[in-house]
C-alpha positions as CSV (number, residue, x, y, z in Angstrom):
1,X,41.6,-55.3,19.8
2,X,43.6,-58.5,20.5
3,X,45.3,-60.0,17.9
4,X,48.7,-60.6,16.0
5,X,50.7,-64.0,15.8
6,X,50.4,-67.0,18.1
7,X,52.7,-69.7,19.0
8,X,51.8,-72.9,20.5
9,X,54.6,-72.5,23.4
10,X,53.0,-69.5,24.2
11,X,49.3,-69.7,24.5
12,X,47.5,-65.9,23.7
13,X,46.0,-65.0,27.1
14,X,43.8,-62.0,25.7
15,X,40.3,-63.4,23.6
16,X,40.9,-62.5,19.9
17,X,41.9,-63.9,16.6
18,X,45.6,-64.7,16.1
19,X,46.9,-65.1,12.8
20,X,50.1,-66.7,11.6
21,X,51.4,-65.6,7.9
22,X,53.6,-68.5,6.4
23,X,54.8,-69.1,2.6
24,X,52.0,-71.7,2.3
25,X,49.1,-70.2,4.0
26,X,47.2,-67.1,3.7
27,X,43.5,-66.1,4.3
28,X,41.1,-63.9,4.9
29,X,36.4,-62.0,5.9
30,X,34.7,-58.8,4.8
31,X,36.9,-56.3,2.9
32,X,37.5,-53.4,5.4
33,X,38.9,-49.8,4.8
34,X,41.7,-49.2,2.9
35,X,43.6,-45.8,2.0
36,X,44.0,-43.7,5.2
37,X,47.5,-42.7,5.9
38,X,49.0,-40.8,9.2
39,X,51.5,-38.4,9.3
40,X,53.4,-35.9,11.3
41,X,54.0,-32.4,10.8
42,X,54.9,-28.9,11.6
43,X,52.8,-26.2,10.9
44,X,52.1,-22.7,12.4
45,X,47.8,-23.0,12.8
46,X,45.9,-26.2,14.0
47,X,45.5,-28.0,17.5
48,X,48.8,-29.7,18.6
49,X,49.1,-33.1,19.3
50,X,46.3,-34.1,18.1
51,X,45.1,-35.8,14.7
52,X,43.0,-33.8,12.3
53,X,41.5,-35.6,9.3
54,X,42.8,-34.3,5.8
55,X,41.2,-35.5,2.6
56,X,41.5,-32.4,0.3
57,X,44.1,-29.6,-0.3
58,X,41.3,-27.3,1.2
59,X,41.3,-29.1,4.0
60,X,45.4,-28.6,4.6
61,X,44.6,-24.7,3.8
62,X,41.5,-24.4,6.3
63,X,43.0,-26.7,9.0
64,X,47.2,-25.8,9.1
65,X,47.5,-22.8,6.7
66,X,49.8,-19.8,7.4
67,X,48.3,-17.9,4.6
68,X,47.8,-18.7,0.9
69,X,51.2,-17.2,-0.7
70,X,53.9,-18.7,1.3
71,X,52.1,-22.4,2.6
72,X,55.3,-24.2,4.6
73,X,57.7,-21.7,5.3
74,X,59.7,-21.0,9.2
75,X,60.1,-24.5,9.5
76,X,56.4,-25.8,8.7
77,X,56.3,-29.4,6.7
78,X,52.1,-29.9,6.7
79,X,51.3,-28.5,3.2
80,X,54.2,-30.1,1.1
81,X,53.7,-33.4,3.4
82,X,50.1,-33.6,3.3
83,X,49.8,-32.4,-0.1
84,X,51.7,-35.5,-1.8
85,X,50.1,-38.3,0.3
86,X,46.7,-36.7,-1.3
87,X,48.7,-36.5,-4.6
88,X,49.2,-40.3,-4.3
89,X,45.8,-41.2,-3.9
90,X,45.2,-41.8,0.0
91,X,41.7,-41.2,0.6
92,X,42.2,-40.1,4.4
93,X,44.8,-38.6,6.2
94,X,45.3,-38.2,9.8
95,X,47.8,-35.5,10.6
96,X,49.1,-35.1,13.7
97,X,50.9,-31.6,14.6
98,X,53.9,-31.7,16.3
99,X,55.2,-28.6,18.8
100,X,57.8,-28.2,21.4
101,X,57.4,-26.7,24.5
102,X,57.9,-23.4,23.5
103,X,54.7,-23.1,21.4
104,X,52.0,-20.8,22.5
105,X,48.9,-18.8,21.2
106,X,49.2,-15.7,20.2
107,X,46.8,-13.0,22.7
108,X,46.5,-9.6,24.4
109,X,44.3,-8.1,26.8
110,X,41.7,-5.2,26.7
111,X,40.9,-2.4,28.7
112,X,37.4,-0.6,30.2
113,X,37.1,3.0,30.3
114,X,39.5,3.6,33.5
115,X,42.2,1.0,31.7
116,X,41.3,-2.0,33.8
117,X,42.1,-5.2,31.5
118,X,39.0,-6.8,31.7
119,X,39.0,-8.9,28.3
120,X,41.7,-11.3,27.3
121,X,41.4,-12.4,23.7
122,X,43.7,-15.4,22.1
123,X,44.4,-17.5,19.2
124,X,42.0,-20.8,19.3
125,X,45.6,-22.0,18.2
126,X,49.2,-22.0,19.2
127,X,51.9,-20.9,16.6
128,X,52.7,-17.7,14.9
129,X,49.7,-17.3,12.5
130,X,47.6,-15.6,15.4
131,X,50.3,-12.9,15.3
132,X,48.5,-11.7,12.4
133,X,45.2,-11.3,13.8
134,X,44.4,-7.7,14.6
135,X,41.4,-6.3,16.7
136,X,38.9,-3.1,16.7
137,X,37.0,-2.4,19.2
138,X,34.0,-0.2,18.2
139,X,30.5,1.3,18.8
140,X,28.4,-0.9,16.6
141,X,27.8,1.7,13.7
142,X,23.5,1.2,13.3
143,X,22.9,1.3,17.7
144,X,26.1,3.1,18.6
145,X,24.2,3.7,22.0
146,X,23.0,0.4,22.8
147,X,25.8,-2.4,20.9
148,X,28.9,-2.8,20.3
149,X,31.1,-4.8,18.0
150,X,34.8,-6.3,18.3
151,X,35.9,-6.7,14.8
152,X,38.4,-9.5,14.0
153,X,40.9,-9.0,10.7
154,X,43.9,-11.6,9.6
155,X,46.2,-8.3,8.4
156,X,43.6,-6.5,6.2
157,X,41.2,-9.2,5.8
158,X,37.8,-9.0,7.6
159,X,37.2,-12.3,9.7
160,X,34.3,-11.4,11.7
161,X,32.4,-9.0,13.5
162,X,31.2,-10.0,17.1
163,X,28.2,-7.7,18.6
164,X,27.0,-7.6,21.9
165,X,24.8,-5.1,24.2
166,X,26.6,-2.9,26.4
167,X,25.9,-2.0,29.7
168,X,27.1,-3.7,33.2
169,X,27.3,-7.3,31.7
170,X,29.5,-5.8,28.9
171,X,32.2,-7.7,29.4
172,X,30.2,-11.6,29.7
173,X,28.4,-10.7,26.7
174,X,31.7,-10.1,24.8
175,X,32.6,-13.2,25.7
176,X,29.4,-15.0,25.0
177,X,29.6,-13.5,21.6
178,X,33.0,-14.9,20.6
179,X,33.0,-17.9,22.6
180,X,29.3,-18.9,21.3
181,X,29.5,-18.3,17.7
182,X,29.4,-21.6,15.6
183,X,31.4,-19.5,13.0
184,X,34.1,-18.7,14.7
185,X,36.9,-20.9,14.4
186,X,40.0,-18.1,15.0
187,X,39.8,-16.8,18.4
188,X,38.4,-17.5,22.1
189,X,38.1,-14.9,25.1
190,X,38.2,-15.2,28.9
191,X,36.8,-12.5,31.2
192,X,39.5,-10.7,33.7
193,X,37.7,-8.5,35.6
194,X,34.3,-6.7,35.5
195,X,35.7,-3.2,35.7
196,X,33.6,-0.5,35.5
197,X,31.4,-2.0,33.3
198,X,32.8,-0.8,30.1
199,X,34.6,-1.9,27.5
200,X,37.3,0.9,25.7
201,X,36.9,1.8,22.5
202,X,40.5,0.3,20.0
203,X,41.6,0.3,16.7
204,X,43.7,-2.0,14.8
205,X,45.6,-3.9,18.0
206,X,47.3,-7.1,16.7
207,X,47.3,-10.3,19.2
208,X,51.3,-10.9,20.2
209,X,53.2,-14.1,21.2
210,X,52.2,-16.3,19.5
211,X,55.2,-19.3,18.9
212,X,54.7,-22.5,16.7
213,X,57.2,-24.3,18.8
214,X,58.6,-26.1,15.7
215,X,62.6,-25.0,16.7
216,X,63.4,-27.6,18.9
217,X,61.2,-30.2,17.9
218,X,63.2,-33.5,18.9
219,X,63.2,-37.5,18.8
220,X,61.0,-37.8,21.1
221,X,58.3,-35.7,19.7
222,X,58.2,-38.4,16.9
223,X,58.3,-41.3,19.5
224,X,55.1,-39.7,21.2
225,X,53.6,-39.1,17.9
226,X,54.1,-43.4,17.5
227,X,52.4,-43.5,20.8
228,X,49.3,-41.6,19.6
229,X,49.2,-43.3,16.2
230,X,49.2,-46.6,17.8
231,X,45.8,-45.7,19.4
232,X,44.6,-45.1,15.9
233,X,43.1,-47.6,12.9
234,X,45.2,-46.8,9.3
235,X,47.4,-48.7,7.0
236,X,50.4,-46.3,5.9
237,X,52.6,-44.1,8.0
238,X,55.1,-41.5,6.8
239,X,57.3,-39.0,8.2
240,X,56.8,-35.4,7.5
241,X,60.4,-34.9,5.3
242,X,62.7,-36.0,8.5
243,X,65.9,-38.4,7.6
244,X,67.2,-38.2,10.5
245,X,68.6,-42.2,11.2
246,X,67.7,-42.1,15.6
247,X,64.2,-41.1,14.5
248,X,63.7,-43.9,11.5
249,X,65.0,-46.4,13.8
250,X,62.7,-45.9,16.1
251,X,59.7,-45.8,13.8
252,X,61.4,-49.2,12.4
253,X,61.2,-51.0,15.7
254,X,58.1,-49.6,15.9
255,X,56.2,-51.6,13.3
256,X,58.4,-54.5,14.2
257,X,56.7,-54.3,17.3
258,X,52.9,-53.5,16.6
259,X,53.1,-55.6,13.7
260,X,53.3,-58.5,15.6
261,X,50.9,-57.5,17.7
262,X,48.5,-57.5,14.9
263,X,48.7,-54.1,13.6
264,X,49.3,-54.1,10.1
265,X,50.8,-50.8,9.1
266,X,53.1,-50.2,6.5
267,X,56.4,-47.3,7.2
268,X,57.4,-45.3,4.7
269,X,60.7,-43.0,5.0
270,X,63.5,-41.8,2.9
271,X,67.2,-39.9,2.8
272,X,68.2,-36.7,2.6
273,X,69.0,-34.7,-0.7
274,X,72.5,-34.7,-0.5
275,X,72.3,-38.7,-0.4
276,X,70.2,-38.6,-3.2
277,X,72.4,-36.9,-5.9
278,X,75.6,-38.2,-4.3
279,X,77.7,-39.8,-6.6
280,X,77.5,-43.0,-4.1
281,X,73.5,-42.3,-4.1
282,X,73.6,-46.4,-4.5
283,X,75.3,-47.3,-1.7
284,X,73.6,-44.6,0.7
285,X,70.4,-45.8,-0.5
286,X,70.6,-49.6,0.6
287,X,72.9,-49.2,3.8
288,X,69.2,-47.7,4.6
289,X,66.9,-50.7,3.6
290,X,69.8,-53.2,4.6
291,X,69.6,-51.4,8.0
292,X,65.7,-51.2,8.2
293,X,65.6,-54.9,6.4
294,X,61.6,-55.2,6.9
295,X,58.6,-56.1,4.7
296,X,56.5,-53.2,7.2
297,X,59.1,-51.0,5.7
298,X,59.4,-49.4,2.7
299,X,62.6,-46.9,2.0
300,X,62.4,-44.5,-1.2
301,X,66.1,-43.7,-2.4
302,X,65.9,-40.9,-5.0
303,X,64.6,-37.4,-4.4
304,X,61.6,-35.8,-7.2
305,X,61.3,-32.4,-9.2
306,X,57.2,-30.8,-9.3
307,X,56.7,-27.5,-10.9
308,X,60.2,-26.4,-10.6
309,X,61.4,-27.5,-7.1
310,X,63.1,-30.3,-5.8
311,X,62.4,-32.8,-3.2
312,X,64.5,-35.3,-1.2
313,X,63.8,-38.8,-1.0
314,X,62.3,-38.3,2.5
315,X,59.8,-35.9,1.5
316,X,59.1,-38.1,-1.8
317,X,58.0,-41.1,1.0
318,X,55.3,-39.0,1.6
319,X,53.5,-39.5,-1.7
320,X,54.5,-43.4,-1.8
321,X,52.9,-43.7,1.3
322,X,49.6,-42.5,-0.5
323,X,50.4,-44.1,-3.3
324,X,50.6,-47.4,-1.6
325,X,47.3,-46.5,0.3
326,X,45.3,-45.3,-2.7
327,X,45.4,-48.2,-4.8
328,X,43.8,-51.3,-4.9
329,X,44.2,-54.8,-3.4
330,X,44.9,-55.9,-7.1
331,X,47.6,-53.3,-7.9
332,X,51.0,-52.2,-8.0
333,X,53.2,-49.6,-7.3
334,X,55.6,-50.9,-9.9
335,X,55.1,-48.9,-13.1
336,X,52.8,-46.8,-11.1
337,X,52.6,-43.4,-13.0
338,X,53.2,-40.2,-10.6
339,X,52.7,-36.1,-11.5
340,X,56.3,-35.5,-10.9
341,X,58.2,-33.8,-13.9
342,X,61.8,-35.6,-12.8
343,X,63.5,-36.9,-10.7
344,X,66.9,-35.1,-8.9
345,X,69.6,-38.4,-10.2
346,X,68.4,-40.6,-13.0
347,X,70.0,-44.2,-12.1
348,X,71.8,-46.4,-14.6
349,X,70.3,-49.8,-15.4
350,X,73.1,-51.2,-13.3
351,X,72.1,-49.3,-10.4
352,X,68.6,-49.8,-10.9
353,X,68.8,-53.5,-10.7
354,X,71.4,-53.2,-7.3
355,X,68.6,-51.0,-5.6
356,X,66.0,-53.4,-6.2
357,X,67.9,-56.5,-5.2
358,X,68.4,-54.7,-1.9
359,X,65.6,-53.4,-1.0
360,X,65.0,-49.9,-2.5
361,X,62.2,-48.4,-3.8
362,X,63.0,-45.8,-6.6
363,X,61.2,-43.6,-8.8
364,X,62.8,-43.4,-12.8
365,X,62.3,-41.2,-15.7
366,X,61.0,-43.6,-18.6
367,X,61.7,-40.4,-21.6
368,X,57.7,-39.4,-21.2
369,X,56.5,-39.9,-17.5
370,X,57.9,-40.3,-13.8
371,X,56.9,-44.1,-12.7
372,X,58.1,-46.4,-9.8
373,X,60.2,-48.4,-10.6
374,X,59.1,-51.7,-8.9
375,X,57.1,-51.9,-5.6
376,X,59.8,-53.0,-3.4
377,X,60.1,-53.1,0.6
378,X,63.3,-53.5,2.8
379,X,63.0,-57.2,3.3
380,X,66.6,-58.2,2.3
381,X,67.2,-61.3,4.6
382,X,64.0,-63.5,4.9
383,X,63.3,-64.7,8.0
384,X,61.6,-68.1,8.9
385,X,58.1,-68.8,7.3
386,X,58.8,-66.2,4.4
387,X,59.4,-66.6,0.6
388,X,60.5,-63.6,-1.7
389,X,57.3,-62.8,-1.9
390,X,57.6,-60.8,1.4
391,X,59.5,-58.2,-0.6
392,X,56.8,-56.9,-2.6
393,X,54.6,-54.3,-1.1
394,X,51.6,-55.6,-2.5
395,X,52.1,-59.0,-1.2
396,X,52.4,-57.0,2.8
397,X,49.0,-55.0,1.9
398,X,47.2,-57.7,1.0
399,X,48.1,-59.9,4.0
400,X,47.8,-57.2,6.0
401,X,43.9,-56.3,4.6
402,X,43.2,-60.0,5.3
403,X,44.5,-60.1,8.8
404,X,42.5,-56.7,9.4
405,X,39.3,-58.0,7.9
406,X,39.6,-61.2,9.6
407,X,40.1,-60.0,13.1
408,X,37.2,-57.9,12.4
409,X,34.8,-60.2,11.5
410,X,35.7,-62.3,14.5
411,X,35.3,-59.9,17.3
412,X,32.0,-58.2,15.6
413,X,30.4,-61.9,15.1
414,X,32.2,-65.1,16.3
415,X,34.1,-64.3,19.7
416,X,32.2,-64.0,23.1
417,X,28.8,-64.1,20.9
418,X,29.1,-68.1,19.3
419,X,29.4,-71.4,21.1
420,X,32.6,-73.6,20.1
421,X,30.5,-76.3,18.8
422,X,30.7,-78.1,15.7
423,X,27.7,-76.3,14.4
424,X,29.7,-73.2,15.8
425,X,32.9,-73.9,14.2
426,X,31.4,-74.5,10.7
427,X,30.2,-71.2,10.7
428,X,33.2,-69.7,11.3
429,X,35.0,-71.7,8.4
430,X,31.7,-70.8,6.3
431,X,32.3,-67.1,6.2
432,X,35.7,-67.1,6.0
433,X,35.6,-69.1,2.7
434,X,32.8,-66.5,1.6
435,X,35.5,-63.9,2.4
436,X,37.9,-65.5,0.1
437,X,35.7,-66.2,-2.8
438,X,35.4,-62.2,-2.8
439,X,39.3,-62.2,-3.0
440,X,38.9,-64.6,-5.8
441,X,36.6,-62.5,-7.7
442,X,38.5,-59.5,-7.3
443,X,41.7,-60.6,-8.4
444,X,43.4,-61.0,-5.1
445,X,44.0,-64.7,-4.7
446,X,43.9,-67.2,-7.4
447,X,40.4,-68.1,-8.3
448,X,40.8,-72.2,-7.7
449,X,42.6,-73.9,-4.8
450,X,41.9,-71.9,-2.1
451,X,40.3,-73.6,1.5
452,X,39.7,-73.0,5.2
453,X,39.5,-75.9,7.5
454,X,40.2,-77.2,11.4
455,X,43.7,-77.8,11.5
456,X,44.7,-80.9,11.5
457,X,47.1,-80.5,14.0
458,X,44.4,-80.0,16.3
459,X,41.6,-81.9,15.5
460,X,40.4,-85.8,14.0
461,X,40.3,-88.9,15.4
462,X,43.7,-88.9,17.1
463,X,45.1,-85.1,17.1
464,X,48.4,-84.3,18.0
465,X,47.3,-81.7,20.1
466,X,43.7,-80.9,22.2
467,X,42.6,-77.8,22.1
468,X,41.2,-75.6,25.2
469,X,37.3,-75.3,25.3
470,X,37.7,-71.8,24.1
471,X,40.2,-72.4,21.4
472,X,39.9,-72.7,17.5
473,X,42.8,-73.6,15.2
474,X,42.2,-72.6,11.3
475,X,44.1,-73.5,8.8
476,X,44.3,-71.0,5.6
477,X,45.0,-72.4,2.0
478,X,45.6,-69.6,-0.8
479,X,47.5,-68.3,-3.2
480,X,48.4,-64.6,-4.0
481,X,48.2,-63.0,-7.3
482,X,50.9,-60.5,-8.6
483,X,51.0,-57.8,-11.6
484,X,52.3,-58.6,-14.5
485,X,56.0,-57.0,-14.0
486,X,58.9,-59.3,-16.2
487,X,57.6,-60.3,-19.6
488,X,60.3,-62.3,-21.3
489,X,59.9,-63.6,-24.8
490,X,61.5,-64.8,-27.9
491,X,61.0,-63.2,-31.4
492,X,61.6,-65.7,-34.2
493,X,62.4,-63.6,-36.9
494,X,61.6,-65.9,-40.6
């Protein structure tokens, strides 16, 4: 997909649909879809380096789970991370598991009758959990003679039973048993040798090895991780608890970079919790924003308490990040209830109104509920083309989903497929005003005043500029709507 900003020194070379954002212009086709959030994490179960779609807590449990009693322990983030972006409201995530190189499935080998390993039998996974798995080997108990079964447990709990006939093929129809059932999503197994065409008879003999590699999980783990994530379509990233500043800086350039090549995707990170109960939590807080200082960034300054533990601020960006993906075009994060019972510092007004003024987002304690505060990014100093409006996180998402839905419509209908004629052109301005009037109804832009037309610039009877054959210049008239979030009025008391 080709897109992001254009400049007229700098003509795009690639066919797609560049888009420009300014103060005074803002458009938009066919509402695409919104709420999928990616993520990194550690866990001891699930393929590594790869993205696995979450969208339930039963999905966490199936897909990264250690077991049920002790969920992220040794290190693992993916339960706690991917629990709060589904606690927000995202309605996808797509986790990506991060190992170093010392990760590795848990196995062991099995023996015929004259102790020939002839079986090897491993963890479909890397990481510690397949430690747990134990196996029997056994004469199936209703055709002793004829069948036999390996029996997979995790500690004492039955997983499965695989049987197979014996004989001289003993050892491929093992394998063809556990390799070949749809069911089995714990364990595969690789012939070693034929033997003696036999397979011994074990009780109770747990797989070994296995590592999660999450020790010396590094920087450029999470730099890869950006690499992969690039490849993917989603709106909100987050890190998996990590405050480290090397790693946020380098998700920060990051979205500088694909964000200008068209990728609209919102960061969110946070501190540590020492920052966030520090008695300068204040000043820690927006030396981070002033140093991210980006609308595609959003920085969380005060850690959260749930059902009697406490989160940083880092780990609490994980449930903005859903947040911000769950709700509508039309909302806001500001005022935005949340489950959490507290938070770990309550702010005074006076530090309240620094942190928003520089670029923090914070969660407060109202006396009833836990609410953001106001949905703020990290856009301190505007650059050129922006207006404070740039600082609210609804205002990014929405230009964002426009630019998304626009480039969309373009590639599926208008480029490569329609002639640049007038006829052609007129087309192209006709759905994207039918694209607006759905923002209109839906609360997005104001319902009056809003236009698409040939830019001026480019075309009439004298244009500055002549466009190439293959060129179209839009221009996009529209103004954003906001929530309600200062109400100031005057009580005349008679």
């Amino acid at each position: 997909m080709a897109g992001g900003q254009w400049s007229s020194t700098e003509t795009p070379v690639l066919p797609g649909l560049y888009l420009n954002f300014q103060a005074a212009a803002l458009a938009g086709i066919r509402s695409g879809a919104r709420g999928v959030v990616v993520a990194p994490v550690k866990a001891h179960w699930g393929p590594v380096k790869q993205f696995v779609e979450v969208v339930s807590e039963s999905d966490i449990l199936d897909k990264f789970k250690l077991d049920n009693e002790n969920k992220d322990k040794d290190g693992a983030t993916a339960y706690q991370t991917l629990r709060f972006i589904l606690l927000g409201g995202a309605s996808k995530v797509l986790a990506y598991r991060l190992a170093d190189g010392s990760a590795a499935a848990a196995a062991k080998n099995f023996k015929d009758g004259e102790s020939t390993d002839v079986l090897k039998i491993e963890a479909r996974y890397k990481g510690a959990r397949g430690n747990n798995f134990k196996i029997t080997v056994q004469d199936n108990p209703v055709n002793p003679t004829g069948k036999q079964d390996i029996v997979l447990y995790e500690g004492s709990t039955l997983l499965r039973t695989f049987t197979f006939d014996k004989g001289t093929s003993v050892v491929d129809n093992a394998v063809a048993a556990i390799n070949l059932d749809p069911s089995n999503v714990w364990v595969t197994t690789v012939k070693v040798a034929a033997g003696n065409g036999t397979l011994a008879n074990i009780s109770d003999q747990a797989l070994a090895g296995g590592n999660s590699g999450i020790t010396s999980i590094a920087a450029q783990d999470y730099v890869d991780f950006l690499a992969a994530a690039e490849t993917r379509e989603f709106n909100i990233l987050t890190l998996d608890g990590i405050s480290d500043s090397g790693i946020q800086t380098s998700v920060r350039s990051w979205v500088d970079r694909v964000r200008e090549d068209g990728k609209g995707v919102i960061a969110v990170m946070g501190g540590p919790a020492a920052d966030d109960i520090a008695a300068d939590a204040v000043s820690r807080a927006t030396a981070r924003s002033t140093g991210f200082n980006h609308e595609g960034v959003v920085n969380v300054g005060v850690g959260v308490k749930l059902d009697g533990a406490s989160y940083s601020s880092a780990q609490a960006a994980s449930y903005v990040a859903g947040l911000i993906a769950g709700q509508k075009l039309s909302e806001s994060t500001t005022y935005a209830a949340s489950p959490f019972d507290d938070v770990t510092r309550r702010w005074t007004a006076a530090e309240m109104e620094q942190a928003v003024a520089n670029g923090v987002f914070l969660f407060f304690h109202d006396g009833r509920l836990v609410k953001g505060l106001r949905g703020m990014n990290t856009l301190v100093t505007l650059r050129q083309g922006q207006n404070n409006a740039w600082k609210k996180i609804r205002t990014i998402r929405v230009m964002d989903a426009i630019n998304s839905d626009l480039v969309r419509a373009a590639e599926d209908n208008y480029i490569g497929k329609v002639n640049n004629t007038e006829e052609g052109r007129l087309a192209l301005i006709g759905a994207c005003k039918q694209y607006l009037q759905t923002l209109a109804q839906g609360g997005v832009i104001e319902d009056s005043g809003w236009d698409v037309y040939l830019d001026p610039n480019y075309y009439g009877a004298n244009p500055p500029i002549t466009p190439e054959p293959d060129q179209v210049y839009l221009m996009y008239e529209a103004r954003l709507t906001d929530t309600m979030e200062i109400i100031m009025g005057t009580f005349k008391v008679l």
